[in-house]
LOKOL-580780 format. One record per residue (C-alpha): z negated, y negated, x negated. Coordinates in pm, 1 decimal, m for minus. Example, Ala and Ser with C-alpha at 12.3 -4.5 7.8 and 13.67 -1.06 7.14 Angstrom:
BEGIN
REC       zz       yy       xx
REC   m780.0    450.0  m1230.0
REC   m714.0    106.0  m1367.0
//
This chain:
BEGIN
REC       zz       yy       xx
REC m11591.2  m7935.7  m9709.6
REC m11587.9  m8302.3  m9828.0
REC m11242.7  m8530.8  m9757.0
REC m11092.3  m8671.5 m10031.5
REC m10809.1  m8896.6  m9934.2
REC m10537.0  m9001.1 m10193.6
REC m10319.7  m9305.2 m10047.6
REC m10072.3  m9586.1 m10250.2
REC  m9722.6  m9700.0 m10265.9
REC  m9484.8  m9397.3 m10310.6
REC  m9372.8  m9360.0 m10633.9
REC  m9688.7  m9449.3 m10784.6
REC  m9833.6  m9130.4 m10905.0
REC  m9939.7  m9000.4 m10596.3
REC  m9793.1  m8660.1 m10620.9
REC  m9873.5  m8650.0 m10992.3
REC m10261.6  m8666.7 m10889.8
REC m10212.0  m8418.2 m10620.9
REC m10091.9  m8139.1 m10807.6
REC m10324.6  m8222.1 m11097.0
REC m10633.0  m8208.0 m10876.3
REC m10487.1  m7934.3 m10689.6
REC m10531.6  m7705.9 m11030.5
REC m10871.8  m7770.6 m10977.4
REC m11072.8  m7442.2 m10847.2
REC m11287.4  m7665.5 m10599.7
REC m11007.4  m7850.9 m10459.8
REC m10793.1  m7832.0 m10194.5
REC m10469.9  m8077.9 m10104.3
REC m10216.1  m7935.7  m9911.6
REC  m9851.0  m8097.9  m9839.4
REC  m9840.1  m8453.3  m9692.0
REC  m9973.1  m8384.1  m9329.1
REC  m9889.6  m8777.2  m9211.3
REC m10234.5  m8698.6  m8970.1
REC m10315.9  m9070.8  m8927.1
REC  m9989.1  m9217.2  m8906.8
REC  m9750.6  m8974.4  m8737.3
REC  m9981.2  m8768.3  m8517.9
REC m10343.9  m8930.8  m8392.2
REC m10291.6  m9148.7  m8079.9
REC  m9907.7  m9107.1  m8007.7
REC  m9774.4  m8885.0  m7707.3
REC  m9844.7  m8556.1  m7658.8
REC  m9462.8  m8457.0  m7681.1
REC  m9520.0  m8618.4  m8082.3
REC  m9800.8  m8445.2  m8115.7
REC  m9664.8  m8087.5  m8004.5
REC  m9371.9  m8198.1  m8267.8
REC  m9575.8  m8325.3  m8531.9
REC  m9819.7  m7948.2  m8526.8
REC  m9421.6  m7796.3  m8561.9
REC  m9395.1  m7970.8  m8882.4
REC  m9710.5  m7892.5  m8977.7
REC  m9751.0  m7532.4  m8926.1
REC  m9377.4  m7541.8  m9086.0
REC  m9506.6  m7722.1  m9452.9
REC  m9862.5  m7577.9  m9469.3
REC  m9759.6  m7227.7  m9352.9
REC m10039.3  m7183.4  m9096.2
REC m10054.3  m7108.9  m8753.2
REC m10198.3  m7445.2  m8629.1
REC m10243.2  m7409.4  m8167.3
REC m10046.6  m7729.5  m8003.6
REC m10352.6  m7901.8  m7857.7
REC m10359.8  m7887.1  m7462.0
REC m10429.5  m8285.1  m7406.3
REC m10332.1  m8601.2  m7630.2
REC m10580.2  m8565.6  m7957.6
REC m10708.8  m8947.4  m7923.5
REC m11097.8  m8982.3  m7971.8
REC m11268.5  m8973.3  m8310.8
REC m11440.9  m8643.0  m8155.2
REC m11109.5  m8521.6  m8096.0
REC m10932.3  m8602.6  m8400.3
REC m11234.6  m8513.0  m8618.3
REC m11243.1  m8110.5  m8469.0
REC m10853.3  m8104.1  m8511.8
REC m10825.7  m8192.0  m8872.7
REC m11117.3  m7954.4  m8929.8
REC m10958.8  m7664.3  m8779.2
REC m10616.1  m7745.4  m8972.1
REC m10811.1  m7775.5  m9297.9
REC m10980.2  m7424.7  m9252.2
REC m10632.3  m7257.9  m9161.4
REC m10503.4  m7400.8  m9495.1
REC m10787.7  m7334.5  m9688.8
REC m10800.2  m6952.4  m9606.3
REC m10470.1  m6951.0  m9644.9
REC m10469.7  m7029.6 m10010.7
REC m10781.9  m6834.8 m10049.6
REC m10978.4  m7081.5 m10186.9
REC m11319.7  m6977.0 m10013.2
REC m11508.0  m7190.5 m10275.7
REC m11369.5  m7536.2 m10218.8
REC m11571.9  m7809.0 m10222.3
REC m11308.0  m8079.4 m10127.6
REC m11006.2  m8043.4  m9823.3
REC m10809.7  m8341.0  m9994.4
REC m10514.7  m8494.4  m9815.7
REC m10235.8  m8690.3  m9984.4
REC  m9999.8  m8895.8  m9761.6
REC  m9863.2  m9285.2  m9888.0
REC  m9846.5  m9350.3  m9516.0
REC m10189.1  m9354.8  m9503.5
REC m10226.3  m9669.7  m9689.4
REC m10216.5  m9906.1  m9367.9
REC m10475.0  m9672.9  m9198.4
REC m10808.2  m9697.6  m9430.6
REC m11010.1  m9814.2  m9141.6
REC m10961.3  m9555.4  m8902.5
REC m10982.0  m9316.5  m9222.8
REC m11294.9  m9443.1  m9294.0
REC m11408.4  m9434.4  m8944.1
REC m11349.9  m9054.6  m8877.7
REC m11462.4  m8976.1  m9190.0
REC m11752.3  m9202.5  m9343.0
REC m11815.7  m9054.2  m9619.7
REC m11470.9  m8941.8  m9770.4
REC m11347.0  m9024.8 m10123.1
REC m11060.0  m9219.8 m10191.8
REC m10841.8  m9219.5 m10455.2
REC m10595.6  m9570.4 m10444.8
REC m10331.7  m9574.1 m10753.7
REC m10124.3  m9802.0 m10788.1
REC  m9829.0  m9884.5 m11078.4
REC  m9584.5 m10155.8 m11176.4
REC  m9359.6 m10283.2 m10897.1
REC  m9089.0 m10320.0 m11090.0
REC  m9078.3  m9917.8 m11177.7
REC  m9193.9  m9858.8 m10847.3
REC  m8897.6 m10024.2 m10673.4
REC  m8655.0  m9886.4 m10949.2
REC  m8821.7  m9554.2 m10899.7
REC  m8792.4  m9601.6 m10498.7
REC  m8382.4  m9676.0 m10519.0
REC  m8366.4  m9232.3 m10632.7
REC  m8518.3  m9125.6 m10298.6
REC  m8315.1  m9036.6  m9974.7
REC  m8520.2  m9191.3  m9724.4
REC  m8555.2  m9547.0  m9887.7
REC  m8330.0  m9822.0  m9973.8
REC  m8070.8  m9850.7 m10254.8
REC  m8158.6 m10194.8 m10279.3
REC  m8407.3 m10240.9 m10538.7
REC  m8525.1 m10563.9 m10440.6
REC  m8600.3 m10436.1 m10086.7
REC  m8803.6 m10130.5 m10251.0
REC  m9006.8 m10449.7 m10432.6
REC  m9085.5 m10578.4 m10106.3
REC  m9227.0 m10246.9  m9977.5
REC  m9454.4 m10272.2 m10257.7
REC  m9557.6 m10553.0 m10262.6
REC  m9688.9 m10476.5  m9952.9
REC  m9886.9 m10183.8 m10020.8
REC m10090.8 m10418.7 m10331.1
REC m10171.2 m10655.0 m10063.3
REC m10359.7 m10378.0  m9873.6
REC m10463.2 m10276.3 m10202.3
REC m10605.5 m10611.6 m10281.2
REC m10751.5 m10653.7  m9989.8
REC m10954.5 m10321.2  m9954.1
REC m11076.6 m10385.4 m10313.8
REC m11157.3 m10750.5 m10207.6
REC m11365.4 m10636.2  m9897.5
REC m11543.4 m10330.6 m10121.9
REC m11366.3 m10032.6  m9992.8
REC m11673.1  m9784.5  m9993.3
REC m11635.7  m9467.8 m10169.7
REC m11333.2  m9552.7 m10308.5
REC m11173.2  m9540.0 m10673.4
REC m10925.0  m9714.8 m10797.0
REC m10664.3  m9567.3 m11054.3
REC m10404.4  m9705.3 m11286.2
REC m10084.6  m9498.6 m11308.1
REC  m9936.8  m9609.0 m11690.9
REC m10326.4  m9519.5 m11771.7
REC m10348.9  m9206.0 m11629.7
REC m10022.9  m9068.0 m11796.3
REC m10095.5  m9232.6 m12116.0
REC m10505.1  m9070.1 m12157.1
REC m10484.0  m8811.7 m11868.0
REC m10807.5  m8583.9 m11996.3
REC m11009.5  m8965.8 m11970.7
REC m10844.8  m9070.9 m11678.2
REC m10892.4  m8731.6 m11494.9
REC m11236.1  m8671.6 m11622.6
REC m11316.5  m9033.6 m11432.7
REC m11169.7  m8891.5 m11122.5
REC m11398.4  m8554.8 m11106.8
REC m11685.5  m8780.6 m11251.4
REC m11616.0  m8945.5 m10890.4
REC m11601.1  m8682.9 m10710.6
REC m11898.2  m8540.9 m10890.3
REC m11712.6  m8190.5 m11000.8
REC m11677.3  m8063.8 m11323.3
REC m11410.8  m8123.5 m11562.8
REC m11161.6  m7873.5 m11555.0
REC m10872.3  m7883.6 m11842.4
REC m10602.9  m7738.4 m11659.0
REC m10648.2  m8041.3 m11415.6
REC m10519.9  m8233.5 m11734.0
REC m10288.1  m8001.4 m11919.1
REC m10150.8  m7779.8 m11700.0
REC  m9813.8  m7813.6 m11489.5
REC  m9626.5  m7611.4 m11230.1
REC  m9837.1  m7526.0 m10922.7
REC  m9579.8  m7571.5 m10642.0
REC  m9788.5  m7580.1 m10338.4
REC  m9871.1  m7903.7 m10198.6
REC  m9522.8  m7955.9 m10191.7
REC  m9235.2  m7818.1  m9922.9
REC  m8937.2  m7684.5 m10119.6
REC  m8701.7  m8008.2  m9957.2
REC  m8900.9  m8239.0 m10135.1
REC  m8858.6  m8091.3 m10473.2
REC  m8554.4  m8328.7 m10530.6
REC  m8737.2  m8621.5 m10562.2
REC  m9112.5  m8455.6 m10646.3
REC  m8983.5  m8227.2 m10948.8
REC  m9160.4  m8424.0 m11226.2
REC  m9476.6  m8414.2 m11046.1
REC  m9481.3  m7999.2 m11157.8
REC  m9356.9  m8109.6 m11562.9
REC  m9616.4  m8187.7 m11790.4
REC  m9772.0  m8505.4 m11755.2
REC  m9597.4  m8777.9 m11990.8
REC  m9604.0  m9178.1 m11984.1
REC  m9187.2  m9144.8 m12060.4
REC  m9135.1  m9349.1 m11687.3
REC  m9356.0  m9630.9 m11825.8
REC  m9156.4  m9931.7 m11835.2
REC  m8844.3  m9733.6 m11745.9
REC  m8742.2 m10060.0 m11536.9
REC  m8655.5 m10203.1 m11846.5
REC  m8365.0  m9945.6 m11946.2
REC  m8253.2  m9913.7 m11610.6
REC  m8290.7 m10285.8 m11452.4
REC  m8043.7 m10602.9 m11550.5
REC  m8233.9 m10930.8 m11697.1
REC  m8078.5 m11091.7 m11354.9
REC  m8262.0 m10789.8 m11152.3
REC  m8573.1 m10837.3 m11359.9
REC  m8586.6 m11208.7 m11348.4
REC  m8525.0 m11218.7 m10932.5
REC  m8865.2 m10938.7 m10917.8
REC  m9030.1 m11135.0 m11139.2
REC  m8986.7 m11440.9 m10908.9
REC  m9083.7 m11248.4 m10580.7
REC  m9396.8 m11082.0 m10701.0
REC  m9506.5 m11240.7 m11046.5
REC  m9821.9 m11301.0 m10981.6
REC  m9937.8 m10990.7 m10789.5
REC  m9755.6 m10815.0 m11114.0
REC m10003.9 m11037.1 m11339.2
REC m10302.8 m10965.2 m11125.1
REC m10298.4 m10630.5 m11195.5
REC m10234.5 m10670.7 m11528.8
REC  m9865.6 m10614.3 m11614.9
REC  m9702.1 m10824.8 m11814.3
REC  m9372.0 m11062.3 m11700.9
REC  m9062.9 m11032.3 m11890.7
REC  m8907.7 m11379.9 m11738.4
REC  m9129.9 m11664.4 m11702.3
REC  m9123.7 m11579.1 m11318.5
REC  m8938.1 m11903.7 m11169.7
REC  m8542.2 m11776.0 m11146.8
REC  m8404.1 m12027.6 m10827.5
REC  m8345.4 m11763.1 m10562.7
REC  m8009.6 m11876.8 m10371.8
REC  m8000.1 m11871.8  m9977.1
REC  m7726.4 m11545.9 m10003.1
REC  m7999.4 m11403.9 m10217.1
REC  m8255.6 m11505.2  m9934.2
REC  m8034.7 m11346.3  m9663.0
REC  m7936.1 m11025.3  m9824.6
REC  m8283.2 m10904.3  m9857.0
REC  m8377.1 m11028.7  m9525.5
REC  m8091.8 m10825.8  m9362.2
REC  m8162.6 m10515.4  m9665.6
REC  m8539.3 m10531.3  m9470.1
REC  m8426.3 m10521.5  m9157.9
REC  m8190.1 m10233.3  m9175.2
REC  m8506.2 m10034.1  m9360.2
REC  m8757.5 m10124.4  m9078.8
REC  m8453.3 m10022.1  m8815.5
REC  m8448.4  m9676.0  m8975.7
REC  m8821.7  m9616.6  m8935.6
REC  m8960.2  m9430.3  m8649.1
REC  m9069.2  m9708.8  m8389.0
REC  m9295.7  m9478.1  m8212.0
REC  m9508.5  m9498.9  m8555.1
REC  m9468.4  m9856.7  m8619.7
REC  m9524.7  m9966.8  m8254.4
REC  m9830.3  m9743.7  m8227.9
REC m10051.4  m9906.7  m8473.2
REC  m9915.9 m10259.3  m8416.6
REC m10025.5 m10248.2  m8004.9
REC m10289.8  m9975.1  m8032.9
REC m10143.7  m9788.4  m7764.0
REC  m9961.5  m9448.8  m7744.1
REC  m9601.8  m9459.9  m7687.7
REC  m9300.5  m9197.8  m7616.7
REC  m9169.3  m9000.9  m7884.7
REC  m8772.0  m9097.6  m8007.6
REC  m8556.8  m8880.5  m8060.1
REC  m8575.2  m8930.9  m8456.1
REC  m8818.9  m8714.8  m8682.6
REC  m9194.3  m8866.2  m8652.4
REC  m9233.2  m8721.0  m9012.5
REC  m9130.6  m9024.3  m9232.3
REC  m9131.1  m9041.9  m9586.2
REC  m9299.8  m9373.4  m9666.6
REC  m9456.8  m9608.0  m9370.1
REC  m9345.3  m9970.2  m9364.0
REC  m9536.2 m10313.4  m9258.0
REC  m9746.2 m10259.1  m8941.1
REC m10011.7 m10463.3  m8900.9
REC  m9983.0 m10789.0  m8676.5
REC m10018.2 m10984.7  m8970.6
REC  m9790.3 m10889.6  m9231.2
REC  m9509.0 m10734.5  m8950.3
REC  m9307.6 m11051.1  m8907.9
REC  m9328.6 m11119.5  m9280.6
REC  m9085.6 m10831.7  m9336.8
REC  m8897.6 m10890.0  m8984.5
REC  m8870.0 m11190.7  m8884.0
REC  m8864.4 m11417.1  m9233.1
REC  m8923.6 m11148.3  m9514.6
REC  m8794.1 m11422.5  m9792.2
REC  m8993.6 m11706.0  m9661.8
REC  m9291.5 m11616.4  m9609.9
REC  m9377.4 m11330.3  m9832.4
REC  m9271.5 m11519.9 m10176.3
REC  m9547.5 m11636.5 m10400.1
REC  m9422.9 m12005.8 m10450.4
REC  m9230.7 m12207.7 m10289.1
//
């Protein structure tokens, strides 16, 4: 089978995509396996944990592997094996595409790309400012919305830059213009994958698997009908003051992708301001597995905590943007000074 990756900032449609494609009779996307960022290259004592969780959320019957899963080789002949066990599982003998849908993957495109060279990927992305609204409604993020904005604002920069460098194989996908044309917008999507257009892709809803019952909380309008009601939901739900301070954090990576700002984009940010949101980042870096973060940062394997290696949403990681959100998130991440 062909891979078909789907990454972006949660909240952004991901999930929506996944269950869409998944009505698809050649396709194939089980529930977020977190392969790249919570299992290849840490411990073996993660990895035993991590095949827990996933023979737990894709119901299979996955073996623990008998040394550290490390080399490409390795890593390609594992994820093989797990996407045959899901496949047969589901009975879908005919599939033409094992896809795999995980947020966290975002920060690992290169090693994605490097185990498998020819995969599709699908990148969506969506307004910050409904993301980070959107973001405040889960359990394992912050309340804070402008800490949420942050987060995304980090994924576009990976965005940006994959689409700067020519990500190969890739395709990148609009969220407000997916829900507002989704026969087009999906028809684009199989035209890239070079499958048929199927109309229950589109216009059909339900289709629970891809996702494990805990998440339904906070996944439950990925199985409604797809509707562009959440577009510009920030509005109704966000103060001017709230609007005006995202606008001056991320205006112009809102503008580059083509959303519109509400505020001219230059509200004076006071040092309290500053300091909240560099202690709000803090705290949400704190609460993510180090193991995870540490591991791509250094390149190395480390020990398994004691927390769950099976995180929602990964954070900053890479050497270059990881002291942006530690050490002066306020400072050096805004767009002007």
């Amino acid at each position: 089978m062909k891979k078909l990756f789907i990454v972006g900032c949660p909240r952004s449609g991901t999930t929506l995509v996944q269950q869409a494609l998944n009505r698809h009779s050649r396709i194939v996307l089980p529930p977020e396996t977190k392969f790249f960022f919570a299992f290849l290259g840490h411990a073996l004592s993660c990895q035993h944990r991590h095949v827990d969780f996933l023979n737990a959320d894709l119901q299979i019957d996955m073996p623990k592997p008998a040394a550290q899963v490390r080399s490409a080789a390795d890593a390609r002949t594992f994820y093989e094996d797990m996407a045959r066990r899901y496949v047969a599982r589901v009975q879908k003998s005919d599939a033409a595409y094992f896809g795999e849908k995980s947020p966290a993957h975002t920060g690992h495109l290169p090693r994605i790309r490097q185990l498998f060279p020819n995969a599709k990927i699908l990148v969506l992305y969506r307004d910050g400012r409904d993301v980070a609204r959107s973001l405040t409604k889960v359990p394992w993020m912050s309340s804070d919305v402008y800490v949420n904005f942050m987060v995304w604002l980090y994924y576009q920069r990976i965005v940006r830059k994959a689409r700067q460098r020519g990500l190969p194989n890739a395709h990148f996908v609009r969220y407000e213009s997916l829900v507002a044309d989704p026969e087009q917008e999906f028809g684009r999507i199989l035209h890239f994958l070079d499958l048929p257009y199927e109309p229950a892709v589109a216009e059909g809803y339900g289709n629970r698997e891809g996702i494990p019952a805990r998440e339904y909380p906070w996944k439950a309008r990925a199985l409604e009908k797809i509707t562009n009601q959440r577009v510009g939901s920030f509005r109704r739900e966000l103060s001017a003051e709230q609007i005006a301070h995202l606008e001056r954090l991320g205006g112009r990576t809102l503008t580059s992708l083509g959303y519109e700002l509400i505020t001219d984009g230059k509200k004076a940010l006071s040092p309290g301001f500053v300091v909240r949101l560099a202690h709000g980042m803090a705290r949400l870096v704190y609460r993510r597995p180090w193991h995870s973060l540490l591991n791509q940062l250094c390149g190395i394997s480390l020990c398994c905590s004691s927390r769950s290696p099976d995180p929602e949403c990964s954070l900053p990681t890479s050497s270059d943007v990881l002291p942006e959100l530690i050490g002066q998130p306020a400072v050096s991440v805004l767009e002007a000074s």
